[in-house]
Jmol script that loads the backbone (N, CA, C; Angstrom):
load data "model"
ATOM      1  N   UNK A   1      23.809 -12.959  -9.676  1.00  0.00           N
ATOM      2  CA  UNK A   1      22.952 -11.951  -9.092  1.00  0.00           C
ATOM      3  C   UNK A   1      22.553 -10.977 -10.208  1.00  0.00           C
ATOM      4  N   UNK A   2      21.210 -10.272 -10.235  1.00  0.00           N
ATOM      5  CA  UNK A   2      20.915  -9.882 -11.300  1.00  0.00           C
ATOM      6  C   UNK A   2      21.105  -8.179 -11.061  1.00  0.00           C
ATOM      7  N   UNK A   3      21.255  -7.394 -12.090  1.00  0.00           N
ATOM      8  CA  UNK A   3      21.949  -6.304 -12.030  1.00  0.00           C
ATOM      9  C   UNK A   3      20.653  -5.030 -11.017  1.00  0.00           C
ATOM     10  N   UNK A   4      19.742  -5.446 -11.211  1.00  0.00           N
ATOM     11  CA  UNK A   4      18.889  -4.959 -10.487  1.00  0.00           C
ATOM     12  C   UNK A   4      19.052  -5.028  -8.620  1.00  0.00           C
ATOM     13  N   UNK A   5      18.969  -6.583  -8.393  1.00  0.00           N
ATOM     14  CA  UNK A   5      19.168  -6.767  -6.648  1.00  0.00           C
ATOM     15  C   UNK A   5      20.707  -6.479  -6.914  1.00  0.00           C
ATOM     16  N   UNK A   6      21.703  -6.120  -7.716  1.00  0.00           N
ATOM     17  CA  UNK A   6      22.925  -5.290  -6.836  1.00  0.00           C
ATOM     18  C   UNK A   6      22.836  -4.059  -7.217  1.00  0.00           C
ATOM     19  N   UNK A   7      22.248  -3.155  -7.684  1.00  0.00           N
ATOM     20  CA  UNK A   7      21.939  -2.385  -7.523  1.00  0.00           C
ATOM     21  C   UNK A   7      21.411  -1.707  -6.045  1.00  0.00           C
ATOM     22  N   UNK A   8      19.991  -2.377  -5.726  1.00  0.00           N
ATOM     23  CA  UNK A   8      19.474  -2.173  -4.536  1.00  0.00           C
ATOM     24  C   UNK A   8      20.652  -2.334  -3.573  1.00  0.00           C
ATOM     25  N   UNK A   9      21.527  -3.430  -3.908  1.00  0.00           N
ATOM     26  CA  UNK A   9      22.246  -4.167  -2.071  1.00  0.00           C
ATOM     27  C   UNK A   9      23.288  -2.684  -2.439  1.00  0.00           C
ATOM     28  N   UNK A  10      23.671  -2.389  -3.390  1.00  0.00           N
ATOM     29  CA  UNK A  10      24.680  -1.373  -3.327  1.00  0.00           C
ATOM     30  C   UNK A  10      23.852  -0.126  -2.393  1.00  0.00           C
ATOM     31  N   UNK A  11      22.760   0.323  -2.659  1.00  0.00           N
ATOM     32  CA  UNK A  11      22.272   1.150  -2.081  1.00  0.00           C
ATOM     33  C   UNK A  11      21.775   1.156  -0.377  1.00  0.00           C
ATOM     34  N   UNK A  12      21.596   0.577   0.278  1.00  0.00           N
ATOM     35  CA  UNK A  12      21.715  -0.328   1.544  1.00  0.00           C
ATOM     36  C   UNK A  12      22.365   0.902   2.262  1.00  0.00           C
ATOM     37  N   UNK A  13      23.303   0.566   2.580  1.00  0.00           N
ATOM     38  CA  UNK A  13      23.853   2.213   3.489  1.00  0.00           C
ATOM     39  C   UNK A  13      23.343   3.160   3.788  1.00  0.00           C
ATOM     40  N   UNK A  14      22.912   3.850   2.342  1.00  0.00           N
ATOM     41  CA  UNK A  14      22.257   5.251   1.735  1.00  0.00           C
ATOM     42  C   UNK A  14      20.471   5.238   2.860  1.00  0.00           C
ATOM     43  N   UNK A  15      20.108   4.045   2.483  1.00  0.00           N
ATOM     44  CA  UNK A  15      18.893   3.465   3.291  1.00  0.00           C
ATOM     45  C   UNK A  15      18.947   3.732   4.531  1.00  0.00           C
ATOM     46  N   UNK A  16      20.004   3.668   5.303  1.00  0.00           N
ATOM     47  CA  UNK A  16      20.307   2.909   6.532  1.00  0.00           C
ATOM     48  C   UNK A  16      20.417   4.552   7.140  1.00  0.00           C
ATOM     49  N   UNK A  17      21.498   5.738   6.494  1.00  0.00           N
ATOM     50  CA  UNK A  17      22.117   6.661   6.693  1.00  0.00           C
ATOM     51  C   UNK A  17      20.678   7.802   6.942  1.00  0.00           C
ATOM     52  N   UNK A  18      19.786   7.397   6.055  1.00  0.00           N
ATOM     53  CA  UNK A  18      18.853   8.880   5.750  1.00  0.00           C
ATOM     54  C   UNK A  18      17.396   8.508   6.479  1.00  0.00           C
ATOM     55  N   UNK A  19      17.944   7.014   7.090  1.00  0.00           N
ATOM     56  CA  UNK A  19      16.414   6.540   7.760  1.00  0.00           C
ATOM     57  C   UNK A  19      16.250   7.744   9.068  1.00  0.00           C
ATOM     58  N   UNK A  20      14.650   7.773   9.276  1.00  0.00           N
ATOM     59  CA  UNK A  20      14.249   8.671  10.401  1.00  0.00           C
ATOM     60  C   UNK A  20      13.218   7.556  11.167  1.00  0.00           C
ATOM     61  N   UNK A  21      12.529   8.264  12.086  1.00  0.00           N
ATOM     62  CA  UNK A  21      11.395   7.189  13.038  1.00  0.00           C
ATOM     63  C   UNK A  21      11.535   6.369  13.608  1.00  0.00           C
ATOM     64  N   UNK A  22      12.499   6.435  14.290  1.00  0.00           N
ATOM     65  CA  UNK A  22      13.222   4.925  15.194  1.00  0.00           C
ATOM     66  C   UNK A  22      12.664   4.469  15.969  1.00  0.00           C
ATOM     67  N   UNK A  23      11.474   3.040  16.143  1.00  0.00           N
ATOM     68  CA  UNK A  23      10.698   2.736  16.830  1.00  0.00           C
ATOM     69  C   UNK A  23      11.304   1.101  17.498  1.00  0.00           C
ATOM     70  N   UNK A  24      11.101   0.535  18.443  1.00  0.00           N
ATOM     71  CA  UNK A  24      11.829  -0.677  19.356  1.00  0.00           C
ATOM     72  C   UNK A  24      10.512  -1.359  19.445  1.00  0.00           C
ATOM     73  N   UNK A  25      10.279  -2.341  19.367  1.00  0.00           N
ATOM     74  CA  UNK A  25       9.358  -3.460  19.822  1.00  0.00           C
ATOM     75  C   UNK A  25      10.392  -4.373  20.346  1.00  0.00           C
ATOM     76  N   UNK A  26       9.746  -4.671  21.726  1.00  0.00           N
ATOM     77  CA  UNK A  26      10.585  -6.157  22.584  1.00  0.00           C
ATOM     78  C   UNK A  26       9.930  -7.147  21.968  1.00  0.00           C
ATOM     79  N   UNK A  27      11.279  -8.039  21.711  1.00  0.00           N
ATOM     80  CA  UNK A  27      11.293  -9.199  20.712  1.00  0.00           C
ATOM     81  C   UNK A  27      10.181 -10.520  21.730  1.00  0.00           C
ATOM     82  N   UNK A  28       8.835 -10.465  21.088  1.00  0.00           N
ATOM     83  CA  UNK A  28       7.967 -11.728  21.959  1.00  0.00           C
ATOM     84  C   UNK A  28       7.833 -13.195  21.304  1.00  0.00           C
ATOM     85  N   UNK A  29       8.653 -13.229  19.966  1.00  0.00           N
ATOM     86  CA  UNK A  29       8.756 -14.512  19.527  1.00  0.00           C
ATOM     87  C   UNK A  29       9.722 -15.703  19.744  1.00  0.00           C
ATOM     88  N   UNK A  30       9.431 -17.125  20.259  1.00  0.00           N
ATOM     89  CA  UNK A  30      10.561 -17.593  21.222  1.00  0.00           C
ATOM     90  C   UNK A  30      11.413 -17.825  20.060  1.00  0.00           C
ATOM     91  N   UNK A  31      10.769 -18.115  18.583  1.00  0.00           N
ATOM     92  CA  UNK A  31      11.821 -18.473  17.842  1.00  0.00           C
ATOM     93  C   UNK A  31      12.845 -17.695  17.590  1.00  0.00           C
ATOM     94  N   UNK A  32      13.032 -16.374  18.124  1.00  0.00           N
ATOM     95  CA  UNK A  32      13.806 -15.343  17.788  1.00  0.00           C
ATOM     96  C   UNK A  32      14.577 -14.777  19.282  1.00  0.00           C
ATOM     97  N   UNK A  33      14.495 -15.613  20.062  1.00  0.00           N
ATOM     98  CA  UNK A  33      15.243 -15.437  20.912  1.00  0.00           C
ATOM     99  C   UNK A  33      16.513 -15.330  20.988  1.00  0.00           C
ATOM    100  N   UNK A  34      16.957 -15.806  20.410  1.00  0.00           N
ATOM    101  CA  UNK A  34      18.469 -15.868  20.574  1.00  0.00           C
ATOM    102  C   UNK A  34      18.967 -14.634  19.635  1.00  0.00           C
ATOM    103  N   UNK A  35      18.502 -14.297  18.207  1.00  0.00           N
ATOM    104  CA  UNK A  35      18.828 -13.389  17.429  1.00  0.00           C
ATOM    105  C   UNK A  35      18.476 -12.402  17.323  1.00  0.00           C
ATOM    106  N   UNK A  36      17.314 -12.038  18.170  1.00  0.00           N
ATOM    107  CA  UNK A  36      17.096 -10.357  18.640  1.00  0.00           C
ATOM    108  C   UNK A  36      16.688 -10.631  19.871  1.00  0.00           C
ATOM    109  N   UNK A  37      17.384 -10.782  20.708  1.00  0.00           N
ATOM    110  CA  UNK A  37      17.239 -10.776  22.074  1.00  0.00           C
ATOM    111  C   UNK A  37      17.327  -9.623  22.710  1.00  0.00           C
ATOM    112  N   UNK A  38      17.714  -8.965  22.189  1.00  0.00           N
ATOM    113  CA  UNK A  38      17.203  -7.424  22.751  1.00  0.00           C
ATOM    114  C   UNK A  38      16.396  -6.380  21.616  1.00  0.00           C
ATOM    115  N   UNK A  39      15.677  -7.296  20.796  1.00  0.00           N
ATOM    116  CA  UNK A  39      14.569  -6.208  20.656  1.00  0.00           C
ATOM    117  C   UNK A  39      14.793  -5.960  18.929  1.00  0.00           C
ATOM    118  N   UNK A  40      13.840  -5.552  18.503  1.00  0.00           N
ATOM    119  CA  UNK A  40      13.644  -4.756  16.785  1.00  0.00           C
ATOM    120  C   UNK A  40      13.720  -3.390  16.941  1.00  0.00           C
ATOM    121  N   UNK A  41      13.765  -3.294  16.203  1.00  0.00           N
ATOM    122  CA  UNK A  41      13.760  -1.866  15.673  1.00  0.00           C
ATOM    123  C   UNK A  41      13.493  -1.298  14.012  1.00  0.00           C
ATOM    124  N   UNK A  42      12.506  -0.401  13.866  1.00  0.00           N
ATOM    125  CA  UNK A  42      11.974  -0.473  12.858  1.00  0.00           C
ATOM    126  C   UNK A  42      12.028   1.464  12.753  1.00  0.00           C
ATOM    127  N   UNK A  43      12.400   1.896  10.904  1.00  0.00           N
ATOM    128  CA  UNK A  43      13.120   3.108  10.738  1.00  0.00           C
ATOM    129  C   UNK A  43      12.393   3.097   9.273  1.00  0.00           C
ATOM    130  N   UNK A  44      11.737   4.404   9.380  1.00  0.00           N
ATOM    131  CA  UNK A  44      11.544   5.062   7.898  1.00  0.00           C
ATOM    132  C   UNK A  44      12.339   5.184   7.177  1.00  0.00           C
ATOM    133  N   UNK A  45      12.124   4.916   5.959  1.00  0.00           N
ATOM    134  CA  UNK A  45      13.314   5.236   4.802  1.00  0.00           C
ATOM    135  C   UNK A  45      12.739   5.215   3.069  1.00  0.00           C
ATOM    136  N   UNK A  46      13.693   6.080   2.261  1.00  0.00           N
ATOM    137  CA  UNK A  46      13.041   6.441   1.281  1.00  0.00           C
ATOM    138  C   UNK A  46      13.882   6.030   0.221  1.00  0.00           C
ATOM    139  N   UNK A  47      13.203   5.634  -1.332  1.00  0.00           N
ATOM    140  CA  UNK A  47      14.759   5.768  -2.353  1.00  0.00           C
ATOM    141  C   UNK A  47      14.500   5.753  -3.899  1.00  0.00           C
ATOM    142  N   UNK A  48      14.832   5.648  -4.010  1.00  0.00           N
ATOM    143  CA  UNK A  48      13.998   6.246  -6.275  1.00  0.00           C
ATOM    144  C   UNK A  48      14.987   5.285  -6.701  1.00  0.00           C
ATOM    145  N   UNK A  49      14.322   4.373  -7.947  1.00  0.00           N
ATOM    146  CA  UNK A  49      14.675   3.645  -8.899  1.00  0.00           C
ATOM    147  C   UNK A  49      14.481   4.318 -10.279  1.00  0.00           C
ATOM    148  N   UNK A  50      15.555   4.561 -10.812  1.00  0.00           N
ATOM    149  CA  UNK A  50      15.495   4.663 -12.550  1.00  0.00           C
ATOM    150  C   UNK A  50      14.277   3.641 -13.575  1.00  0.00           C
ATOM    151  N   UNK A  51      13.883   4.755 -14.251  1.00  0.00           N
ATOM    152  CA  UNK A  51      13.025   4.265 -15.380  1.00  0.00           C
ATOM    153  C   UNK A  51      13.838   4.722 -16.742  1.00  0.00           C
ATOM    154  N   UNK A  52      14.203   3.727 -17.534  1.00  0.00           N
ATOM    155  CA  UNK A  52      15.316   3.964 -18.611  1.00  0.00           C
ATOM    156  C   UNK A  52      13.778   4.042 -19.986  1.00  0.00           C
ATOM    157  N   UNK A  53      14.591   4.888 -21.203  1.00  0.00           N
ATOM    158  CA  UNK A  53      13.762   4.727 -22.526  1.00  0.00           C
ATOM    159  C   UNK A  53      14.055   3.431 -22.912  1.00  0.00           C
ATOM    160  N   UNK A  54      13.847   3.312 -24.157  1.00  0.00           N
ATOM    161  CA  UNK A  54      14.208   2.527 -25.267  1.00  0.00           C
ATOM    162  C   UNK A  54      15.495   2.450 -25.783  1.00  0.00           C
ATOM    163  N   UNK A  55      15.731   3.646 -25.426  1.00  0.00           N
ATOM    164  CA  UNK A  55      17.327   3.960 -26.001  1.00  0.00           C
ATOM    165  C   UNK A  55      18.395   3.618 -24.330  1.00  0.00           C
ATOM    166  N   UNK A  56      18.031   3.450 -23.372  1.00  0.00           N
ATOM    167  CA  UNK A  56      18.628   3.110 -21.934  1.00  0.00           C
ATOM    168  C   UNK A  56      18.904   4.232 -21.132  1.00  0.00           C
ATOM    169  N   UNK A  57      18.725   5.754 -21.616  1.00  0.00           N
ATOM    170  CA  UNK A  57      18.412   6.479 -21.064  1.00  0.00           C
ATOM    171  C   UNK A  57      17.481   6.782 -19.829  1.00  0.00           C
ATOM    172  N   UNK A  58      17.571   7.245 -18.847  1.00  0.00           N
ATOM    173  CA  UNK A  58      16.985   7.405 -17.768  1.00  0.00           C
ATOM    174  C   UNK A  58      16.205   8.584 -18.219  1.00  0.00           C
ATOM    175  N   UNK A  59      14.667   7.847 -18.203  1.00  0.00           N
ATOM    176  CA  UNK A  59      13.860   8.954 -18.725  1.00  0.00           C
ATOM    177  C   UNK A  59      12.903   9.550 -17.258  1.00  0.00           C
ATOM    178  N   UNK A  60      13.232   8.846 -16.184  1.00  0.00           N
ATOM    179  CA  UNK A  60      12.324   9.503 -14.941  1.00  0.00           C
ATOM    180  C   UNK A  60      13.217   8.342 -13.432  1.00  0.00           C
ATOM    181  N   UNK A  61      12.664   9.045 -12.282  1.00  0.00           N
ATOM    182  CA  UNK A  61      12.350   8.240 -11.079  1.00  0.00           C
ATOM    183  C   UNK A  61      11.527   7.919 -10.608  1.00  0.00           C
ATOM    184  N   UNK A  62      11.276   6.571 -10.036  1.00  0.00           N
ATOM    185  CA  UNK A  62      10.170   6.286  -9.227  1.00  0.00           C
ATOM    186  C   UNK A  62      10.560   6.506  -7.703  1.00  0.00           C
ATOM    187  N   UNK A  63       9.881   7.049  -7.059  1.00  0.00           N
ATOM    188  CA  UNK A  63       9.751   7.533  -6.141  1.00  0.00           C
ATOM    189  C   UNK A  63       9.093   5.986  -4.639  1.00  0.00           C
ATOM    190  N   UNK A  64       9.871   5.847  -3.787  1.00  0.00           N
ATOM    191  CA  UNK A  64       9.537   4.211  -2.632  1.00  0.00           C
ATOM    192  C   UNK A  64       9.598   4.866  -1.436  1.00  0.00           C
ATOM    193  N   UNK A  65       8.836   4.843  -0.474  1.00  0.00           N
ATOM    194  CA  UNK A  65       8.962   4.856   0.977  1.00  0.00           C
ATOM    195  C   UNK A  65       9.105   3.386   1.519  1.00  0.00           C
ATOM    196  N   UNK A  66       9.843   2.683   2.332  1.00  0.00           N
ATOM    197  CA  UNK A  66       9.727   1.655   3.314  1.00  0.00           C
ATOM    198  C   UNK A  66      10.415   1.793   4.242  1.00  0.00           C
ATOM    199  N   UNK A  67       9.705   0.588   4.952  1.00  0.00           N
ATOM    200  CA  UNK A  67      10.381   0.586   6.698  1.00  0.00           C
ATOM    201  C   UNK A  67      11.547  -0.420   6.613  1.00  0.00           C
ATOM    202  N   UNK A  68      12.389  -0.359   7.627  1.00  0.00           N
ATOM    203  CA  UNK A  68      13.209  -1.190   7.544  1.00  0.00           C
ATOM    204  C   UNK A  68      13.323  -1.611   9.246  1.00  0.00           C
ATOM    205  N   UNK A  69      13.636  -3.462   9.234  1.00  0.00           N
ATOM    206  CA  UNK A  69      13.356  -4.033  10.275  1.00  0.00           C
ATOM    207  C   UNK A  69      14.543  -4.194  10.561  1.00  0.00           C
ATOM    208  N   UNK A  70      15.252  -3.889  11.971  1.00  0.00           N
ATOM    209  CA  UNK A  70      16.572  -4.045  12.140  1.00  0.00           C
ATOM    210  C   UNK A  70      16.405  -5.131  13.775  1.00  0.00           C
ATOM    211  N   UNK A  71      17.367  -5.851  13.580  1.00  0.00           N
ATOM    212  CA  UNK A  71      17.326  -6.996  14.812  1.00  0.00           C
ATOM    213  C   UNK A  71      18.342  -6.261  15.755  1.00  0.00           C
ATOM    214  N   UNK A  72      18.257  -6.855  17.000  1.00  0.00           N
ATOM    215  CA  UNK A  72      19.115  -6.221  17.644  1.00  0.00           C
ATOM    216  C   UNK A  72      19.736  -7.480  18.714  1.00  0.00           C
ATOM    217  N   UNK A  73      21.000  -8.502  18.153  1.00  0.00           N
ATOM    218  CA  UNK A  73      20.877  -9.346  18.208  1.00  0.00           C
ATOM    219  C   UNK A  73      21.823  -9.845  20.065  1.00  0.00           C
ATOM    220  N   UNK A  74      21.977 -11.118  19.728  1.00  0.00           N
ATOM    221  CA  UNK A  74      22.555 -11.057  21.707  1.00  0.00           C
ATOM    222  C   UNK A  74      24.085 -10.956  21.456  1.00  0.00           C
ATOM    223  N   UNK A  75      24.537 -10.278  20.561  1.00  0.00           N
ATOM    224  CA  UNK A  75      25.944  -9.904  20.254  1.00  0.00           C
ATOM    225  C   UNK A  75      26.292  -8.674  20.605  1.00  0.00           C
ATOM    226  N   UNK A  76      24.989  -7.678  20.931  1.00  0.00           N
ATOM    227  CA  UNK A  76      24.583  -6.586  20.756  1.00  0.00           C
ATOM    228  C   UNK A  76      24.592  -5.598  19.654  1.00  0.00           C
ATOM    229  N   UNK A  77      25.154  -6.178  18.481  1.00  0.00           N
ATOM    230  CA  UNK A  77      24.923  -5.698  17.067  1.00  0.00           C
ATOM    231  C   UNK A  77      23.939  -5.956  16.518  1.00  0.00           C
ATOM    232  N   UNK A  78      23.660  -4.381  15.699  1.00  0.00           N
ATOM    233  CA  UNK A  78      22.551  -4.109  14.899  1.00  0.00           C
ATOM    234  C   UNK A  78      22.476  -4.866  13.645  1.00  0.00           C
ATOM    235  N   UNK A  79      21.253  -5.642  12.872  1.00  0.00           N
ATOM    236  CA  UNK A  79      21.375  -6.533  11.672  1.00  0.00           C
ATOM    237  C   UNK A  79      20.105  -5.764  11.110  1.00  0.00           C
ATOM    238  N   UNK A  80      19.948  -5.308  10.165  1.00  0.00           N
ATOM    239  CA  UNK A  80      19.109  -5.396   8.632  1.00  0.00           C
ATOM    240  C   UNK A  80      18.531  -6.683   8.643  1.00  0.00           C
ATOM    241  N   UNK A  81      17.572  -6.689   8.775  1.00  0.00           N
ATOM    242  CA  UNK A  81      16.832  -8.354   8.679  1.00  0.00           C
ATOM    243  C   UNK A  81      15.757  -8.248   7.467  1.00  0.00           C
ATOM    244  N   UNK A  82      14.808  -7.260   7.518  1.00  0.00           N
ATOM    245  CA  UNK A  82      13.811  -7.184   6.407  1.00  0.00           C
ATOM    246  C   UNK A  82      13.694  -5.367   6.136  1.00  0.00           C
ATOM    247  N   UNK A  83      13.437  -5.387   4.831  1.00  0.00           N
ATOM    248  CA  UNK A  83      13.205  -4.255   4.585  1.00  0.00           C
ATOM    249  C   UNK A  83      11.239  -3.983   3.681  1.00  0.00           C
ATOM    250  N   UNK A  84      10.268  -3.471   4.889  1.00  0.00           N
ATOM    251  CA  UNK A  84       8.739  -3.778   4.652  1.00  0.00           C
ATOM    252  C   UNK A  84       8.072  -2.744   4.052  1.00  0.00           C
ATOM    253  N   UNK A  85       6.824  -3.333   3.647  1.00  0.00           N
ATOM    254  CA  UNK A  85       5.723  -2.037   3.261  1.00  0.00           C
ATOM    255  C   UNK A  85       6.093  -0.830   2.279  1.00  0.00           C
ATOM    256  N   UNK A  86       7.218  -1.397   1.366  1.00  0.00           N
ATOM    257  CA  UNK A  86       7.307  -0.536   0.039  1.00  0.00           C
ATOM    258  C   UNK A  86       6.439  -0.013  -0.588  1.00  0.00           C
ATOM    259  N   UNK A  87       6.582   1.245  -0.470  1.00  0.00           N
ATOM    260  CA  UNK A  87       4.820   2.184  -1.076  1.00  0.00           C
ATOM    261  C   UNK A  87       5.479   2.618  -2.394  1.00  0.00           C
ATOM    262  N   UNK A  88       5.203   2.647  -3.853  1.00  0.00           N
ATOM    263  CA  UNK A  88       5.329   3.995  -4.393  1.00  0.00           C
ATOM    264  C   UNK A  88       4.806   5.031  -4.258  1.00  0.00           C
ATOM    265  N   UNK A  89       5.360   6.348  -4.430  1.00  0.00           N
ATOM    266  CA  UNK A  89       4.756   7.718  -4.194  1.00  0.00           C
ATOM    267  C   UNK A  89       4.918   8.548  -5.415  1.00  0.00           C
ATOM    268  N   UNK A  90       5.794   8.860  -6.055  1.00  0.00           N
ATOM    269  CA  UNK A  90       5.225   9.354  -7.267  1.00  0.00           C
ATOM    270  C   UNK A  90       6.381   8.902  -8.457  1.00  0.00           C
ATOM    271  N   UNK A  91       6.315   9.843  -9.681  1.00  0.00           N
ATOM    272  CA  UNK A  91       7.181   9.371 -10.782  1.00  0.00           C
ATOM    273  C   UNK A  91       8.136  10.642 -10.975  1.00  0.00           C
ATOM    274  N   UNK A  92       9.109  11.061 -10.911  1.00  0.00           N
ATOM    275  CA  UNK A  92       9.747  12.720 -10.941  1.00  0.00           C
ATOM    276  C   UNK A  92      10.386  12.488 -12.262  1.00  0.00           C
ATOM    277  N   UNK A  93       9.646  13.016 -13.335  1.00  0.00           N
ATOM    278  CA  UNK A  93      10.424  13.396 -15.183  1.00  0.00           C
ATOM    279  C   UNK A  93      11.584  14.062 -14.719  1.00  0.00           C
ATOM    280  N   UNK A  94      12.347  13.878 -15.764  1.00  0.00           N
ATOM    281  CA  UNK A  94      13.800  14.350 -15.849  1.00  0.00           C
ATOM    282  C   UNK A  94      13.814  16.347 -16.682  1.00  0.00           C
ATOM    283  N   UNK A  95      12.396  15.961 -17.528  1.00  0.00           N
ATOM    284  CA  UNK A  95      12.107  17.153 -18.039  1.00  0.00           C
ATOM    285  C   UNK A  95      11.658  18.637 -16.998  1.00  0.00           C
ATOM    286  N   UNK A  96      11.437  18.144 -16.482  1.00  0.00           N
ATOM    287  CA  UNK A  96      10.945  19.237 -15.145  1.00  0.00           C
ATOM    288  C   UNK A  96      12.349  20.269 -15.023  1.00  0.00           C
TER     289      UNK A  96
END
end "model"
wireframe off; spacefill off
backbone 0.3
color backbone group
């Protein structure tokens, strides 16, 4: 696994903890019947990735909004299934 996607999976929680906008769509796909049988659910969420120099220094953040798609499966536990529509929003210098 490359040090980048564990990075992100480490951060996952943090995602999960600070999400807002909790929206439900009833699940209308038959192929997904069985594994969100009661429904999606979809949650704003935000998170900044390091931009390193030359030297590996963290010279700024990038700034991500996305949604995150949560199943809501016939176990009645909540699953992380996709995380969508990653926007960047800005770059925040360290010099500021």
């Amino acid at each position: 696994m490359n040090t980048f996607l564990m990075s992100a999976v480490q951060g996952i929680p943090e995602l999960i903890e600070i999400a807002e906008n909790k929206r439900f769509k009833k699940n209308q796909d038959e192929r997904h019947k069985r594994n969100a049988r009661y429904g999606w659910y979809r949650y704003d969420s935000r998170f900044e990735l390091p931009i390193f120099d030359e030297k590996g220094n963290i010279e700024r953040y990038n700034s991500y909004r996305s949604t995150m798609l949560i199943r809501h499966s016939a176990d009645e536990k909540m699953y992380l299934y996709d995380i969508l529509d990653i926007k960047k929003e800005t770059s925040n210098s360290l010099d500021s």
